[in-house]
C-alpha positions as a Markdown table, in Angstrom:
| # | Residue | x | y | z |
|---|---|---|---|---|
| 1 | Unk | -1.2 | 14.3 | -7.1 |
| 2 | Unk | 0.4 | 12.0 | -4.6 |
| 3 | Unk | -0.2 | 8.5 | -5.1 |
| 4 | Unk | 1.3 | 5.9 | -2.1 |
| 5 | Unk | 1.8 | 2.5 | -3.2 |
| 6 | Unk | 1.3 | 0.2 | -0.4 |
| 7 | Unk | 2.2 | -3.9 | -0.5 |
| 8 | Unk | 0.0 | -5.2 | 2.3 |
| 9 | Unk | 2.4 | -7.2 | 5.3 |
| 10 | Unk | 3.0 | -10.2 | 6.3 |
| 11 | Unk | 0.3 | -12.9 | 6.3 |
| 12 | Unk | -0.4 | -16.1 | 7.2 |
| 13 | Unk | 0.3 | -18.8 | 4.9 |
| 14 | Unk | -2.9 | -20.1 | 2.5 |
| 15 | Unk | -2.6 | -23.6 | 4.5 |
| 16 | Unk | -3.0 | -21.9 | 7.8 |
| 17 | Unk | -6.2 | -19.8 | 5.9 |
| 18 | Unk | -7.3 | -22.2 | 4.0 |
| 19 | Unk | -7.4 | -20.3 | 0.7 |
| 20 | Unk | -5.6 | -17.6 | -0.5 |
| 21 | Unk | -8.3 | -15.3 | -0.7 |
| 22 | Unk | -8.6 | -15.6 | 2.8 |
| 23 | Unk | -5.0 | -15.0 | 4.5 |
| 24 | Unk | -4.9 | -12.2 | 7.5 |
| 25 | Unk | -2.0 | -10.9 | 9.1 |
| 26 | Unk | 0.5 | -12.6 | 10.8 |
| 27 | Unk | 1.6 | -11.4 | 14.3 |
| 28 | Unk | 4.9 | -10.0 | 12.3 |
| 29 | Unk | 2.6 | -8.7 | 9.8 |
| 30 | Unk | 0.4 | -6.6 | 12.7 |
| 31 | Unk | 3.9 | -5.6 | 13.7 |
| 32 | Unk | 5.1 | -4.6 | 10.4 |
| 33 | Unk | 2.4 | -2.2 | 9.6 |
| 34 | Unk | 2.7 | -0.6 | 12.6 |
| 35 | Unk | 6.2 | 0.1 | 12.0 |
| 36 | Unk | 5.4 | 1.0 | 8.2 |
| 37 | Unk | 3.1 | 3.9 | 9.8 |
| 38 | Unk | 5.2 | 5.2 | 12.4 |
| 39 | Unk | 8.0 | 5.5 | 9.7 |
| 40 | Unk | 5.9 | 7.2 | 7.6 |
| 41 | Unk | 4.4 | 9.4 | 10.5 |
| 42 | Unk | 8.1 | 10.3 | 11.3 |
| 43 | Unk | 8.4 | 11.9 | 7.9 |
| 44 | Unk | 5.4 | 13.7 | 8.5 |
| 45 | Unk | 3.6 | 11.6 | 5.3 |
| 46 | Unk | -0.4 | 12.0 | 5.0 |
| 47 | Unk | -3.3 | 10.8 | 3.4 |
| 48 | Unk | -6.3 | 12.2 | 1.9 |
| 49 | Unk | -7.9 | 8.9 | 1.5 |
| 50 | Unk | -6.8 | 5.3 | 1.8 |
| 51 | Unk | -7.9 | 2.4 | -0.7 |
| 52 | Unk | -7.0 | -0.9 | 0.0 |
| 53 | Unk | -7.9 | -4.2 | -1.7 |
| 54 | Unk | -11.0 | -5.9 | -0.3 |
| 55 | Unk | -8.7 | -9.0 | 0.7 |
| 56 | Unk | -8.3 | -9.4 | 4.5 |
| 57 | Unk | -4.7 | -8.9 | 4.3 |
| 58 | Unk | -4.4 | -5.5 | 2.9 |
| 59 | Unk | -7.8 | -4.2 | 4.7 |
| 60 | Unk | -6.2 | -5.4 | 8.1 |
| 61 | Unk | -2.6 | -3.5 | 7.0 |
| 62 | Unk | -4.9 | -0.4 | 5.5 |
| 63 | Unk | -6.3 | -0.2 | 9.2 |
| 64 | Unk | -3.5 | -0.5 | 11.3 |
| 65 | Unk | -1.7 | 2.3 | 9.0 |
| 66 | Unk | -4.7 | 4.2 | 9.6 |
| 67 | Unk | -4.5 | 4.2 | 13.1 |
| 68 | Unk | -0.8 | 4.8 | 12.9 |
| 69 | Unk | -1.2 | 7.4 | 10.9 |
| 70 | Unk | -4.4 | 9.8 | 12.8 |
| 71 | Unk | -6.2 | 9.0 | 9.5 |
| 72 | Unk | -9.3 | 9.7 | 10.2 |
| 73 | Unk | -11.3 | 9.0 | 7.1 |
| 74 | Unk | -12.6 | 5.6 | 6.4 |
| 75 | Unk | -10.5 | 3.0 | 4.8 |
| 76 | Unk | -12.3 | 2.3 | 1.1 |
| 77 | Unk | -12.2 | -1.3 | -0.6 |
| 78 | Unk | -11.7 | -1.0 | -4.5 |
| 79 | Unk | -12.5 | -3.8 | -6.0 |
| 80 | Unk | -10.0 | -3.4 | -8.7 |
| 81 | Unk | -7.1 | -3.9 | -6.1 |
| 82 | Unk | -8.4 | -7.6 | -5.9 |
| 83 | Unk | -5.5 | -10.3 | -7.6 |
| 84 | Unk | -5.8 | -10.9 | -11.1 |
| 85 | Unk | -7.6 | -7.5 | -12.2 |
| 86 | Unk | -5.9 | -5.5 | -14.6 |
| 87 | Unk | -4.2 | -2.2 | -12.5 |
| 88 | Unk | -5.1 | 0.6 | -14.9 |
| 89 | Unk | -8.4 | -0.1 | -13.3 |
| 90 | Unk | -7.1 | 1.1 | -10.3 |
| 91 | Unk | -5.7 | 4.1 | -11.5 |
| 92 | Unk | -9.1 | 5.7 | -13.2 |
| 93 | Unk | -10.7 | 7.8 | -10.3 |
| 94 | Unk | -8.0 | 7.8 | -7.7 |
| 95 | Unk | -7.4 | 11.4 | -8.9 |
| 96 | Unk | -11.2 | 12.4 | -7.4 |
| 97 | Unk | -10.2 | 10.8 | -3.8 |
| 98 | Unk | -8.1 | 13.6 | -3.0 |
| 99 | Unk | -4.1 | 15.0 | -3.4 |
| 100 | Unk | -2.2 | 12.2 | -1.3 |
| 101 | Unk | -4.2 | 8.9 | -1.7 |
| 102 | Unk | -2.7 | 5.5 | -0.2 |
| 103 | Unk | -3.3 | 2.5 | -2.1 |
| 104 | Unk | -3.0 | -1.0 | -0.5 |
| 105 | Unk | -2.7 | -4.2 | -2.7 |
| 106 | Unk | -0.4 | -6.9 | -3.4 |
| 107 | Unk | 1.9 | -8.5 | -5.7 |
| 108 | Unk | 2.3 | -8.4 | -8.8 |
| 109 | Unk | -0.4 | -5.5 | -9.2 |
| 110 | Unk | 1.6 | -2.6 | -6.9 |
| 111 | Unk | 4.7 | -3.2 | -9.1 |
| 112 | Unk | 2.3 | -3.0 | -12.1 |
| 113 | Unk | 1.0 | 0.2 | -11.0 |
| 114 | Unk | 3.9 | 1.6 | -10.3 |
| 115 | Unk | 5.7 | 1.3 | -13.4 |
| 116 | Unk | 2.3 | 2.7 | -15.0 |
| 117 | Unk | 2.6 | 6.1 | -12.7 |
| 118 | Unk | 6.1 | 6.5 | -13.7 |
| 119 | Unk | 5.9 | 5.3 | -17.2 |
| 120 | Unk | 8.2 | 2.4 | -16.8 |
| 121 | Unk | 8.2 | -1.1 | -18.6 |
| 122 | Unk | 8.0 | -2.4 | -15.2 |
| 123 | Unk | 10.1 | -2.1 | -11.9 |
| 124 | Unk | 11.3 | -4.4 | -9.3 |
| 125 | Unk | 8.8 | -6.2 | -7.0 |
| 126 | Unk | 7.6 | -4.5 | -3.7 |
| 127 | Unk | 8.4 | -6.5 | -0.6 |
| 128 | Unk | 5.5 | -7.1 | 2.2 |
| 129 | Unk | 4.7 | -4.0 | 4.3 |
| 130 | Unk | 6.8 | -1.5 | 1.5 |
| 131 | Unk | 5.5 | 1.8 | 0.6 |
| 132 | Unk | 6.1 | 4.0 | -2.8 |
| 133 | Unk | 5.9 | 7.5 | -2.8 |
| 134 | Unk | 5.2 | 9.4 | -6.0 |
| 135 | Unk | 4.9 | 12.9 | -6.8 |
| 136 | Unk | 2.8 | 13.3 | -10.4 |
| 137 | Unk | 4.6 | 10.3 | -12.1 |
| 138 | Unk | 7.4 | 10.6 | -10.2 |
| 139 | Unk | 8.9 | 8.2 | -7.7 |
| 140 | Unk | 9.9 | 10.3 | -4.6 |
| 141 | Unk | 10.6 | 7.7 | -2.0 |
| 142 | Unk | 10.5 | 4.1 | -0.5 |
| 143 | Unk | 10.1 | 3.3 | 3.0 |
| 144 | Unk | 10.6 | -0.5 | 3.9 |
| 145 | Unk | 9.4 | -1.7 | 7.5 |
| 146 | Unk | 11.8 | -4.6 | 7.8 |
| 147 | Unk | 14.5 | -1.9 | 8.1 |
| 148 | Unk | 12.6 | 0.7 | 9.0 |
| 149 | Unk | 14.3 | 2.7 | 6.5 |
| 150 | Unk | 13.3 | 5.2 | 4.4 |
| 151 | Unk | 15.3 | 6.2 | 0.8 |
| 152 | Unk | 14.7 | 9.0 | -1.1 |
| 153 | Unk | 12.6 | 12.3 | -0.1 |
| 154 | Unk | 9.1 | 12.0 | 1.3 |
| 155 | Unk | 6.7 | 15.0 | 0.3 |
């Protein structure tokens, strides 16, 4: 199974929103995402199915790397993406969404889940609009849209 682990882009800041909970992308944020899905479109990079945490933030990111992408499935909230739950949560049933499933969150839950799917103590934090690729367990690549670069080899 392929699992992509997405940190959602740039956002406003919580006294523009008002509250945390409540922060939506910044113009650089909209900008961002895009770029993280035509990187990821370059390297020919699917998804199955695309879960994203029910915060505005990584729904807004989750759609514009849908439409980036040609994804043409529905974007899904999971609860268990939201801050503060615990992100093993988010790892029972991602298996029975398909063989390449995005998952969209934040910080510090995407570095959590990573170093749980590749059975590290932890790993270093992902920056805003920074995808993960892994490959059963194994990290395969990282694509960052502030340099639209991607390391590593994207399966």
């Amino acid at each position: 199974m392929k699992v992509y682990l997405i940190r959602h882009a740039e956002a406003v800041s919580e006294e523009v929103a008002g509250a945390d909970r409540d922060r939506w992308l910044s113009a650089r944020g909209r900008d961002e995402a895009r770029g993280l899905a035509r990187l990821l479109r370059g390297h020919h990079i699917a998804f199955d199915a695309i879960v994203a945490s029910p915060l505005p933030r990584a729904q807004q990111t989750a759609e514009l790397l849908a439409a980036g992408l040609g994804f043409d499935g529905t974007v899904d909230v999971e609860p268990a993406l939201a801050p503060g739950v615990h992100p093993r949560h988010v790892l029972d049933g991602l298996a029975a969404r398909g063989d390449a499933v995005a998952v969209i969150g934040h910080e510090p839950t995407i570095s959590a889940l990573a170093a749980l799917l590749s059975n590290q103590a932890s790993v270093a934090g992902f920056r805003t609009a920074q995808c993960s690729g892994f490959d059963d367990g194994v990290a395969t690549f990282t694509a960052r849209a502030d340099l639209m670069q991607l390391v590593g080899e994207a399966r």
